[in-house]
N, CA, C and O atoms as CSV, one atom per row, in Angstrom:
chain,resi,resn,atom,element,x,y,z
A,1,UNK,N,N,24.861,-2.283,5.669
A,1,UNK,CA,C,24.984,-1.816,7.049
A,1,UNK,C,C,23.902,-2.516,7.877
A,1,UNK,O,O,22.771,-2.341,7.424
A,2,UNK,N,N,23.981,-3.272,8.991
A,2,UNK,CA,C,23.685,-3.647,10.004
A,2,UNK,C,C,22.948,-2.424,11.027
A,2,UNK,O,O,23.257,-1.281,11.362
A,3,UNK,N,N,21.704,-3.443,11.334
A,3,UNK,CA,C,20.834,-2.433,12.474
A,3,UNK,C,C,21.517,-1.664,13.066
A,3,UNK,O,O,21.548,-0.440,12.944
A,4,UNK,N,N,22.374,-2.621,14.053
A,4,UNK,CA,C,23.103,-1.923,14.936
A,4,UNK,C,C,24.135,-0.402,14.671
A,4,UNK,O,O,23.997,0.665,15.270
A,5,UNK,N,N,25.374,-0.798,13.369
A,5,UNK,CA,C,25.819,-0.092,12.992
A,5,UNK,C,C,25.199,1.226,12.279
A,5,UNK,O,O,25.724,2.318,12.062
A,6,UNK,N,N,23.955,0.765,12.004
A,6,UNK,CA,C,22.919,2.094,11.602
A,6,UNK,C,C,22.681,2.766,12.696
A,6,UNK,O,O,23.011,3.949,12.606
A,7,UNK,N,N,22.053,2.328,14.086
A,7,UNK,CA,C,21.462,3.202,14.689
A,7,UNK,C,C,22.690,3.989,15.294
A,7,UNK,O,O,22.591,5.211,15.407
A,8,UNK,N,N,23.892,3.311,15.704
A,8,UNK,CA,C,25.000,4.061,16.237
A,8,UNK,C,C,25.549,5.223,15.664
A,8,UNK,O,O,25.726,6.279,16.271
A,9,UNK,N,N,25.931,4.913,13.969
A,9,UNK,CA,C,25.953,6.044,13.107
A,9,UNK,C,C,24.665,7.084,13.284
A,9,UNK,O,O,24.865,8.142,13.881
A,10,UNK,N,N,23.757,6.873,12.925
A,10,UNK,CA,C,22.520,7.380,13.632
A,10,UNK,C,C,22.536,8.555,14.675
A,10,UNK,O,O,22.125,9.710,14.560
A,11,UNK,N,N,23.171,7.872,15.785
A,11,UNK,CA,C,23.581,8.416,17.063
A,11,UNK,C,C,24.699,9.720,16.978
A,11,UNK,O,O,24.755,10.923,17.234
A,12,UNK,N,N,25.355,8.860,16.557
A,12,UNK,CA,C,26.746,9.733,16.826
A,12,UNK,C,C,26.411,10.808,15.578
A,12,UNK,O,O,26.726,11.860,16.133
A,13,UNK,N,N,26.055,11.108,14.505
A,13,UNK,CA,C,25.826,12.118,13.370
A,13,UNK,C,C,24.609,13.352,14.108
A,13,UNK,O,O,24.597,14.552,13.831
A,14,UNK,N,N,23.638,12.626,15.108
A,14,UNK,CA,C,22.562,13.967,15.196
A,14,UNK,C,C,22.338,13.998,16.375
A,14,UNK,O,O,21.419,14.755,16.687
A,15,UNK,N,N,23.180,13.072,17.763
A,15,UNK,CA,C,23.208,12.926,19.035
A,15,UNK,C,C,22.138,13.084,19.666
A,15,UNK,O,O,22.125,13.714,20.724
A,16,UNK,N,N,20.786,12.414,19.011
A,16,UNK,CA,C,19.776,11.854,19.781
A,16,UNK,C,C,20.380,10.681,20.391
A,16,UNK,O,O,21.512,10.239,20.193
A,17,UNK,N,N,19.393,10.198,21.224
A,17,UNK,CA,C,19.123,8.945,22.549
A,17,UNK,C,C,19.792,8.105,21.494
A,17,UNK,O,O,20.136,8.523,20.388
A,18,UNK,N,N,19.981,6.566,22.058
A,18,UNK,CA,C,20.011,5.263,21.056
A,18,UNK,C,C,18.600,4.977,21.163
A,18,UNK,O,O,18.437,4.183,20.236
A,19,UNK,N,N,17.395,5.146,21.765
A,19,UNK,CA,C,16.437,4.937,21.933
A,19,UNK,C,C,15.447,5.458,20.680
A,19,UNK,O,O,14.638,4.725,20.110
A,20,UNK,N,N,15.663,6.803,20.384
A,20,UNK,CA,C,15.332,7.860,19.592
A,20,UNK,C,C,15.730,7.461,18.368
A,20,UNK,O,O,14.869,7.593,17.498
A,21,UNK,N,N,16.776,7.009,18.023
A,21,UNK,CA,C,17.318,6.846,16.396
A,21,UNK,C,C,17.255,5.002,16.108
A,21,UNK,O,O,17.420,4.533,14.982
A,22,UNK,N,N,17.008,4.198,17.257
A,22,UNK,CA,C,16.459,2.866,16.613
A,22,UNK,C,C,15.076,2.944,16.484
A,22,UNK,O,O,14.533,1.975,15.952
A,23,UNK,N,N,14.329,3.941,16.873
A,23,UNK,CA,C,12.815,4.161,17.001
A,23,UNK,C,C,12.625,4.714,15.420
A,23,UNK,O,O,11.843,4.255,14.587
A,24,UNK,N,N,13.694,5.985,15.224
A,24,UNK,CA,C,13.336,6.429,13.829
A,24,UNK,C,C,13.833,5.666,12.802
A,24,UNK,O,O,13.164,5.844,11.784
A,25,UNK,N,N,15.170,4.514,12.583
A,25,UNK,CA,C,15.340,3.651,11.836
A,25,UNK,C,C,14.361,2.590,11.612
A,25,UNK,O,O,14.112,2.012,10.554
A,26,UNK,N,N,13.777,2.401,12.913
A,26,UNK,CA,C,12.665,1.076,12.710
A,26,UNK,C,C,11.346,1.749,12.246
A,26,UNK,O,O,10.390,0.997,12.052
A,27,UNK,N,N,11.195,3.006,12.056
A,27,UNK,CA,C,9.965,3.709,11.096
A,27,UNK,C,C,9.918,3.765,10.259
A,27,UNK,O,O,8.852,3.606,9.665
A,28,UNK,N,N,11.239,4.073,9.559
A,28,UNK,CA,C,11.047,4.499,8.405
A,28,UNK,C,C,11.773,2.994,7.309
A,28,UNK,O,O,12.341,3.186,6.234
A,29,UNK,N,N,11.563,1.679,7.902
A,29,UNK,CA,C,11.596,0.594,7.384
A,29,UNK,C,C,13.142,0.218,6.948
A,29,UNK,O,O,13.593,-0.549,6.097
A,30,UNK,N,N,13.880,1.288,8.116
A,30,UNK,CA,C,15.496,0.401,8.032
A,30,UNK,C,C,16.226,1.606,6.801
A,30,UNK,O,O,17.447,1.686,6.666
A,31,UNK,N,N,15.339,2.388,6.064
A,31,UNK,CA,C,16.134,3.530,5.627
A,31,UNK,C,C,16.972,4.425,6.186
A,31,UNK,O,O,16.618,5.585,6.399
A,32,UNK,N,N,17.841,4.091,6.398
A,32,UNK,CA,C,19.299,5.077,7.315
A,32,UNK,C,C,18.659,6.701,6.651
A,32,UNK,O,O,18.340,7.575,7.457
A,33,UNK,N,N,18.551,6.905,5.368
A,33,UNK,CA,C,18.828,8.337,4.855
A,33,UNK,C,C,17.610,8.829,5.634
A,33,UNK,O,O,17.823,9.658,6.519
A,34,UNK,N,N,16.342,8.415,5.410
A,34,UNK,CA,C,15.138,9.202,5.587
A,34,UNK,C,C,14.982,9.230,7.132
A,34,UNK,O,O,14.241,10.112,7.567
A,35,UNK,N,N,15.595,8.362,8.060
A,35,UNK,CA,C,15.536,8.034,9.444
A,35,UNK,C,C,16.449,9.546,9.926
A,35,UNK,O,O,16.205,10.298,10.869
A,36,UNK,N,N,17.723,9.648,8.736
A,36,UNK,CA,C,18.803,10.503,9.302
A,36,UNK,C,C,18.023,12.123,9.121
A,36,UNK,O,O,18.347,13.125,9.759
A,37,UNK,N,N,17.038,12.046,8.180
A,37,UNK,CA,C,15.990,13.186,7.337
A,37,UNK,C,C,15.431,13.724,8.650
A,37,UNK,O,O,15.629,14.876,9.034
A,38,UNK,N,N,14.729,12.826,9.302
A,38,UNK,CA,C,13.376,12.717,10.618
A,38,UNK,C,C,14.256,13.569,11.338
A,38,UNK,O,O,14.131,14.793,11.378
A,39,UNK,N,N,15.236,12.852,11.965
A,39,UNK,CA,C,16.272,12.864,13.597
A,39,UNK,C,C,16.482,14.091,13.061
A,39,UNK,O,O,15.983,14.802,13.933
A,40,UNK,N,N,16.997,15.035,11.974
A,40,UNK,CA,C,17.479,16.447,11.851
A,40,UNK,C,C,16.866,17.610,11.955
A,40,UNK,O,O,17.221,18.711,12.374
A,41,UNK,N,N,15.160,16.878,11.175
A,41,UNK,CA,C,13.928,17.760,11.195
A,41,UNK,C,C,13.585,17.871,12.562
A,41,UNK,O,O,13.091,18.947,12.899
A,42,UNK,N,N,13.706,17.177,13.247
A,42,UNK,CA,C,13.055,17.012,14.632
A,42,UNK,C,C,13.892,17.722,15.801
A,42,UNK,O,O,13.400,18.046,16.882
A,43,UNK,N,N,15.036,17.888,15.482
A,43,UNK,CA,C,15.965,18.540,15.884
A,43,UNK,C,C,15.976,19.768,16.214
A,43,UNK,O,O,16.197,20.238,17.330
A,44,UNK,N,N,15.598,20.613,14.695
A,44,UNK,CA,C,14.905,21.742,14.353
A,44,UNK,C,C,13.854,22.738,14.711
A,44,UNK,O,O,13.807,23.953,14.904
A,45,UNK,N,N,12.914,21.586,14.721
A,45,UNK,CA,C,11.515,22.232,14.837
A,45,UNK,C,C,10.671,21.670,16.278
A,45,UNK,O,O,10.612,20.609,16.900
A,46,UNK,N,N,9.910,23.416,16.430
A,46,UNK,CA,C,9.858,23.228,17.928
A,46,UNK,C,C,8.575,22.634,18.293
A,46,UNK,O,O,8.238,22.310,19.432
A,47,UNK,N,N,7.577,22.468,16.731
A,47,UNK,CA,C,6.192,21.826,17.017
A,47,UNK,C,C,6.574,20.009,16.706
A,47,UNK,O,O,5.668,19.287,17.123
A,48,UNK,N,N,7.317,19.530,16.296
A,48,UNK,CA,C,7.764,18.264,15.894
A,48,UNK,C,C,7.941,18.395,17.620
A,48,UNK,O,O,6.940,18.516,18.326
A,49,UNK,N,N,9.010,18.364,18.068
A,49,UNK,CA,C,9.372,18.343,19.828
A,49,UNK,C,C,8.391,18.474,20.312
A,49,UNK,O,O,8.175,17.761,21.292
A,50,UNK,N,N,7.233,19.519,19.832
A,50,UNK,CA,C,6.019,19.595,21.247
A,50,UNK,C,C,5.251,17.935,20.968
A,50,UNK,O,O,4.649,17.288,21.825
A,51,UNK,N,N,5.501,17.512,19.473
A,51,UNK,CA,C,4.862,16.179,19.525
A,51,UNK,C,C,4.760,15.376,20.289
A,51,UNK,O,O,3.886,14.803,20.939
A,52,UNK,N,N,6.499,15.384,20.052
A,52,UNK,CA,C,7.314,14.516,20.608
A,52,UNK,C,C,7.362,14.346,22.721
A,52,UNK,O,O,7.490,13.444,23.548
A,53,UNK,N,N,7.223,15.417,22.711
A,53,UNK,CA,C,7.392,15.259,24.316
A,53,UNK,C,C,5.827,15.335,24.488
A,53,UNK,O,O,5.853,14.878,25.631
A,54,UNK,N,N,4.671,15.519,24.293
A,54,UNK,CA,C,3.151,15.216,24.789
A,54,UNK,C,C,3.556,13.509,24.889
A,54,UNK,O,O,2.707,12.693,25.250
């Protein structure tokens, strides 16, 4: 699978930004699973978000 086709799948599975899920694919070194791990946890939890938006 291709960057692209990663981050879109990405997208469309946990409907963060495209901004948000090529940010967490390009963290976690192009691992789709652990990128898809982040985007769900983050989803979730409301101190991950307070991270996230400071």
């Amino acid at each position: 699978m291709n960057k692209k086709d990663a981050v879109l799948k990405l997208r469309e599975e946990t409907g963060w930004g495209m901004l948000d899920c090529k940010n967490a694919y390009e963290q976690f070194d192009e691992d789709y699973d652990k990128a898809l791990a982040y985007l769900t946890i983050k989803e979730r939890s409301p101190w991950v978000m307070y991270d996230y938006v400071r």
